[in-house]
N, C-alpha and C positions, 0 to 999 in steps of 0.2 A: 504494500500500500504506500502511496507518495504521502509523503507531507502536505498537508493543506496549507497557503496560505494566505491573512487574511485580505490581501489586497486584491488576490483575484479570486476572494469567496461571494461569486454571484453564477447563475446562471448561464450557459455556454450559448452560445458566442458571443461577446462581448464585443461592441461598436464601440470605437474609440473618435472621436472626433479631433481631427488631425491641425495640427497648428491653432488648437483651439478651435477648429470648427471654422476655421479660415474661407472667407467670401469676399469678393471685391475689393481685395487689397488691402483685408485687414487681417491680416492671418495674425496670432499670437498678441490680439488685442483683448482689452474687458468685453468690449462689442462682441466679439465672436466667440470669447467666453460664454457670456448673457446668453447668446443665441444659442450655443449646443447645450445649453442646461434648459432655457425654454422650449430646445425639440426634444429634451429626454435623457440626453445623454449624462452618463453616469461616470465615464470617463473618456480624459483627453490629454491628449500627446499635444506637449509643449519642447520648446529648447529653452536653452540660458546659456548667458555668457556674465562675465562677472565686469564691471567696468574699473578705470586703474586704482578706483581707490575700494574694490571689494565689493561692490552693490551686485548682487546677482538680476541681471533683466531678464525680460520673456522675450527673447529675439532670436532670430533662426539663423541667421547669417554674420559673420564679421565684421562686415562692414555696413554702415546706414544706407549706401546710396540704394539699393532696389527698391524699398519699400517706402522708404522716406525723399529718396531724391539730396538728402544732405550725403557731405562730404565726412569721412572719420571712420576710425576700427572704434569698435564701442572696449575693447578690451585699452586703451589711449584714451578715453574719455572718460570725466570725473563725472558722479553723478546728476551733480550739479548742472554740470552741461547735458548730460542727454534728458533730464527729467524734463525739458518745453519739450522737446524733439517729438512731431506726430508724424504716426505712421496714416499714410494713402492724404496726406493733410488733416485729418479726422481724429484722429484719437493720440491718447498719449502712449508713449513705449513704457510697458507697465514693470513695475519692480517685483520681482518673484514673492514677496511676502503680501503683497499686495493681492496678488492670484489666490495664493492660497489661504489668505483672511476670507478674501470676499466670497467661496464658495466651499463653504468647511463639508459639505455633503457630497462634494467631487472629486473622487479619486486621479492621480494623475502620474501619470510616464511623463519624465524628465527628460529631456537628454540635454547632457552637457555636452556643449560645443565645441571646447576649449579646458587647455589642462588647468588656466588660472579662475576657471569658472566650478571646479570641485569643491575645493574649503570652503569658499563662500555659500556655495549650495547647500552642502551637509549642513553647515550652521545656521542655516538659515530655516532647513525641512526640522530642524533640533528643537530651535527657537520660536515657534510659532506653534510646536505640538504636532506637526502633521505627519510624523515616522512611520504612521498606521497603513495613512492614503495616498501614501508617495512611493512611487518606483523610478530610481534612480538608473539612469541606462545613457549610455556611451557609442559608438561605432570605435571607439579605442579603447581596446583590453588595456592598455594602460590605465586610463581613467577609472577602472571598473576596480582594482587593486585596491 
């Protein structure tokens, strides 16, 4: 018999709503948060990256320019500086504790983007209580150690 555990203790197959449930240029926004929790969704696949002074973001890519059209590695940027920064012009680039305040009944796959984006993650899923509903996940076994 496998271990149960409890973060995939629901029902099979499980729809995961990807980049937060991503539409019109707002992927890994609160907006498309909102919206896969008002279609149902029970879990959703986010990324992070951590900015230079430790702020873990909900951002999928390196660099600002695709979804916001600015110029910058958010891994170079204080958080000071990315927190005006909207994505598709619309919304703001939201801070991982902020995701996971706002929707304490949604479980979620992490992935970390980047190796400076780990510590800040862990302490962050630590510090906010969400150990239960978070699944931390990498495309580098590195990160995964």
């Amino acid at each position: 018999m496998q271990p149960r555990h409890g973060y995939l203790d629901a029902p099979a197959p499980l729809a995961f709503a990807h980049r937060g449930g991503a539409a019109d240029g707002d992927e890994n926004t609160a907006a498309a948060f909102a919206r896969a929790v008002a279609l149902g969704y029970r879990y959703v696949e986010t990324d992070v990256h951590a900015t230079a002074d430790g702020v873990p973001v909900v951002f999928h890519d390196p660099t600002l320019r695709r979804v916001t059209g600015e110029p910058g590695r958010i891994a170079d940027l204080r958080w000071a500086d990315l927190s005006s920064v909207r994505v598709g012009g619309a919304t703001l680039v939201p801070r991982l504790d902020e995701v996971l305040d706002a929707w304490p009944q949604v479980r979620f796959n992490i992935d970390v983007k980047a190796d400076g984006g780990v510590e800040p993650t862990v302490a962050t899923v630590a510090r906010v209580g969400a150990s239960d509903r978070v699944l931390l996940a990498s495309f580098s076994d590195a990160r995964l150690t």
